[in-house]
N, C-alpha and C positions, 0 to 999 in steps of 0.2 A: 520231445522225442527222446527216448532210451536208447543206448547202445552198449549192448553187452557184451564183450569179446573174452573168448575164455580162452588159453591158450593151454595145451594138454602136452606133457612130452612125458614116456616112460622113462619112469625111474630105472637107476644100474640094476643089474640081479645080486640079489641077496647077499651071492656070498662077495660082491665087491664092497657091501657096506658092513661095518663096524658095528657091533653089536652095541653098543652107546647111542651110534646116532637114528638106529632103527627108536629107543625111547625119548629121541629129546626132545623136549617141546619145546625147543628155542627156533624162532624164526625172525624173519625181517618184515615190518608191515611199513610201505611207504605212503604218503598221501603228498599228489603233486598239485600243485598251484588251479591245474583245470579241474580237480573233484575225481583222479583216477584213483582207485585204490591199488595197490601190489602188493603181491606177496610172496615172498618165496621162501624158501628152505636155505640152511646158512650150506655154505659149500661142504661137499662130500672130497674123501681122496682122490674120486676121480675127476674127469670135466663134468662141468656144471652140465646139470639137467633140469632148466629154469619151470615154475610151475605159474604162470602167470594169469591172474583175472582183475579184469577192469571191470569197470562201470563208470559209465559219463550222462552227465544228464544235466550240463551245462546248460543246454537251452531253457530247463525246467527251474533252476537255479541259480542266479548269476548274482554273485554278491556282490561285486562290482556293480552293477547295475541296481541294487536293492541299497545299498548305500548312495549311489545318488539320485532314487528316488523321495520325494519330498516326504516327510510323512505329517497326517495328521497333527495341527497344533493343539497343546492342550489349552482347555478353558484359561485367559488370563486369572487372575485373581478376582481380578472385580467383577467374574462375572457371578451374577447374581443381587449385584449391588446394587440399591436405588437408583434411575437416572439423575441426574442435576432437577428434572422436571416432571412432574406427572398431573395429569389434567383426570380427573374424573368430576362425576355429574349426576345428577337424576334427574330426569324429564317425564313430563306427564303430557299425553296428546290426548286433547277434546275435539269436539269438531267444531267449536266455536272458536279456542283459543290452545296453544300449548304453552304449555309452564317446565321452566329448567333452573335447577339451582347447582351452583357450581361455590366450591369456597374458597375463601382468600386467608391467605396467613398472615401472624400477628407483623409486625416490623419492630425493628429491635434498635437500639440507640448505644452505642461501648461508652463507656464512661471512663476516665482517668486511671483508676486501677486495673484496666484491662477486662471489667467485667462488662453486662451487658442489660441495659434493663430496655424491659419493654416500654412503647413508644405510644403503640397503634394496635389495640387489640386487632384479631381475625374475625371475619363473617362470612356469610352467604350471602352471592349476587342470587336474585331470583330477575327471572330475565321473561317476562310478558310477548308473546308475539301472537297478533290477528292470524287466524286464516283467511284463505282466498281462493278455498277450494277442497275437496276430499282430502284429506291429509298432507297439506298445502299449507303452510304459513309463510305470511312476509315477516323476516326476519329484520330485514330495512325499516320496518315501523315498530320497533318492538322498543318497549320501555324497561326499565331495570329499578329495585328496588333492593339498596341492602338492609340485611337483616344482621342486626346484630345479637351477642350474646343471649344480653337479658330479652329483649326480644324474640328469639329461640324459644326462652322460659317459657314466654308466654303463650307458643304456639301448644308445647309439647302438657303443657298444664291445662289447654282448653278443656270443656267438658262439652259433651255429643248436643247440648241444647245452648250452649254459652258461645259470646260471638267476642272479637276484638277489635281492636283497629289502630293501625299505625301513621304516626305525619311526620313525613322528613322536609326537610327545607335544606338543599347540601349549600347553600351558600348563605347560612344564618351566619350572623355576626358579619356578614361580607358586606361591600356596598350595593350587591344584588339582593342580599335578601328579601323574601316576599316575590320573587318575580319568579321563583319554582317551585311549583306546591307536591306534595306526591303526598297521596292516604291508598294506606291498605287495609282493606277492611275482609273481617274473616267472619262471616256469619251464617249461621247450621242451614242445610237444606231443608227444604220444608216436610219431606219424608222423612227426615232421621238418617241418611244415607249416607252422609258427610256435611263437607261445608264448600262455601262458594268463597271463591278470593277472590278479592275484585281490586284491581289497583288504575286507580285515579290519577292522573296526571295532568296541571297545567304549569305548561311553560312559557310565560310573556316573551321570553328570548328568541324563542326559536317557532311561537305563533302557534303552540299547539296544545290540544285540548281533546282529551283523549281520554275513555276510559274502556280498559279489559281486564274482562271477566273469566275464571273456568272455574266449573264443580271439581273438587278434589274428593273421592269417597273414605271411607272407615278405613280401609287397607292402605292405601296412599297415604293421608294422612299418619298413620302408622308406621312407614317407611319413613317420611319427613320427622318422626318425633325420635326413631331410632338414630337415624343419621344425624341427627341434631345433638343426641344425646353423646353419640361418640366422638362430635368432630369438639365440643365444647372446650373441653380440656388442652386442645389443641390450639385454638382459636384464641385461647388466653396464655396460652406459651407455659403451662406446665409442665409438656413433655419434656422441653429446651431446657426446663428447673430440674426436671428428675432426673436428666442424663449427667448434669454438670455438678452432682450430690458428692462431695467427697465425704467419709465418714467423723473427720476429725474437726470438720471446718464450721460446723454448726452448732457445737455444746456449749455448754454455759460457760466455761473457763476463757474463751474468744473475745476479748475487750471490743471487740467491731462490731460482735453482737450482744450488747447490754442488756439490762433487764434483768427479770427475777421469770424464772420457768414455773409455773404451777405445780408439777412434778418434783421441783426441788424443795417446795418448800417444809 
């Protein structure tokens, strides 16, 4: 709501005012705590004759009230910053079987001077599950297979007629060894199309004997040798070496790092 009040009162006649104050342009402008403005003319000889205009439109504007309205927080800092955690993946769905690979990063071990060497290279779970129906897999029966670096190689290096095959045993050198077998075998479809993964599994432990299969085509395979090729370097903790580069700490003059440089010679 607006409220305009103009208040109007004739000025003295002429010849009661002062030929000075008919040109001064001095006046008094007040501004009072509700948003009214005033204004008036500085006194004449005679009694005042007030010229007064308001304007209120406190309900339109209330500072009071705009101050302790909350406002908008800005972005913390961090926003934009990696979570602590990120999950991603590539999955492929047949109507035999679906195939998903997700990756695992290296593990690191600090050592005595505070630095940190790696422990346990990074891989790719590849995770096998049956369907049970149109677009349906049981996930509860599903087998796992990691794939490691040089194993990557050898995916990303196959050729469209050349087959491979992998054997893990995860409890060789244990007292279980031999009682878990797993082969992955990668060999070309018979049209040229792609290739078939088939992974093998017996377990004397847990009574199971089991093998799944799914075609992988040109393009898939393609994604799998991309994504291999980018996560590699990761998965072997070089990113963790390139970020921790100081310029002076690795020349020839550093007794910690011995030897004779090629370049210097």
């Amino acid at each position: 709501m607006l409220n305009l009040q103009l208040q109007l009162h004739s000025p003295p006649p002429p010849s009661l005012l002062s030929p000075s104050s008919l040109f001064s342009s001095s006046s008094s402008l007040k501004l009072f705590p509700n948003h009214s403005f005033s204004s008036k003319p500085l006194p004449f000889n005679t009694p005042k004759q007030p010229f007064t205009l308001r304007c209120r439109h406190s309900d339109l504007y209330d500072q009071n009230t705009l101050a302790s309205t909350p406002r908008p927080s800005r972005p913390s800092p961090s926003v934009g910053a990696l979570p602590p955690r990120v999950y991603v993946g590539y999955s492929i769905y047949k109507g035999k079987a679906a195939l998903t690979l997700t990756p695992r990063p290296p593990e690191f071990t600090p050592l005595d001077s505070g630095a940190f060497k790696i422990s346990k290279e990074g891989y790719v779970l590849l995770q096998f599950a049956p369907a049970v129906g149109q677009r349906q897999y049981d996930w509860t029966r599903k087998q796992v297979f990691s794939l490691s670096v040089g194993e990557m190689g050898s995916v990303i290096s196959l050729g469209a007629r050349e087959s491979c095959e992998f054997f893990h045993d995860p409890f060789k050198g244990k007292s279980d060894e031999g009682k878990v077998r797993k082969i992955l075998k990668l060999e070309p479809l018979p049209d040229g199309s792609g290739h078939f993964f088939n992974l093998s599994v017996q377990n004397k432990l847990a009574d199971v004997d089991e093998s799944i299969y799914i075609p992988v085509t040109k393009a898939e395979l393609a994604v799998l040798s991309s994504t291999f090729n980018f996560i590699m370097p990761y998965l072997l903790g070089w990113h963790t070496f390139a970020n921790s580069i100081k310029p002076d700490e690795y020349n020839s003059a550093n007794p910690r790092y011995g030897g004779d440089y090629e370049w210097n010679r």
